[in-house]
N, C-alpha and C positions, 0 to 999 in steps of 0.2 A: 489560530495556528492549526491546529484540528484540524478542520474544517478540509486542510488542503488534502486529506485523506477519505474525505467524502466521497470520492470518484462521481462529484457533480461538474459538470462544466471546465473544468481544465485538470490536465493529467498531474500530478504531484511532481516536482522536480527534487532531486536526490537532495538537494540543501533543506530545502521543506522538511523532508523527511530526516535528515539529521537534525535539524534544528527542536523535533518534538521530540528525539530520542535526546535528548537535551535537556530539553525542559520537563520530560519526567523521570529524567535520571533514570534511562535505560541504559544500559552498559551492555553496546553491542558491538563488534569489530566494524569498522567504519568501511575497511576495505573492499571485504565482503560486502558488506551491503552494498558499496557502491558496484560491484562487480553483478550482483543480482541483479541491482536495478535498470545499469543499463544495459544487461543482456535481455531484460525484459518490459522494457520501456514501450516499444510498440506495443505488445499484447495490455498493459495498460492502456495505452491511448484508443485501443480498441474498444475497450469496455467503459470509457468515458465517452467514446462515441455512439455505443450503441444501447447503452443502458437505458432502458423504461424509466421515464418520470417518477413513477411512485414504487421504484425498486429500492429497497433499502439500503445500507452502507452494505451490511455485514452480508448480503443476497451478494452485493456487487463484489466485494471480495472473494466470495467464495465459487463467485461462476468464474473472474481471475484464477484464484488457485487450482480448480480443475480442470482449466484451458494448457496448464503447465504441464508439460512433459515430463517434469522434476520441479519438485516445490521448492523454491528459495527457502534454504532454514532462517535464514538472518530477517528475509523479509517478512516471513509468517511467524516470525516473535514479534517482529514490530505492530503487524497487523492484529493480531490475535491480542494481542497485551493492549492495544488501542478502543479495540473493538468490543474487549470485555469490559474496560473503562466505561464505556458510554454507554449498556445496558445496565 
């Protein structure tokens, strides 16, 4: 389930991503989130499209978050609470 947060090979869809804040009993407004997500869903699919093979998760998030105009707070608790996880 993770996994879909990899930014390998297909962009994450907003269900994906409620579904791990779910499963690790993150408690975050749904709304928002969905509101961040899909105001910034291109600029994901960009960096699953253009990401280097051997770039890591947490490189590929945070070349996302610095492409942002304005950082999603909903989304970069999800990201960051994920990302510290799996270091």
């Amino acid at each position: 389930m993770l996994q879909s947060l990899s930014l390998k090979g297909e962009t994450p869809t907003f269900r994906q991503v409620k579904n791990i804040c779910a499963a690790v009993h993150l408690n975050v407004n749904f709304d928002d989130l969905y509101d961040e997500f899909s105001t910034h869903k291109e600029a994901l699919r960009s960096i699953v499209e253009s990401s280097k093979q051997r770039q890591s998760v947490a490189d590929k998030w945070v070349e996302f978050l610095i492409g942002c105009e304005v950082v999603p707070p909903v989304l970069y608790r999800v990201v960051s609470y994920i990302v510290a996880a799996w270091q």
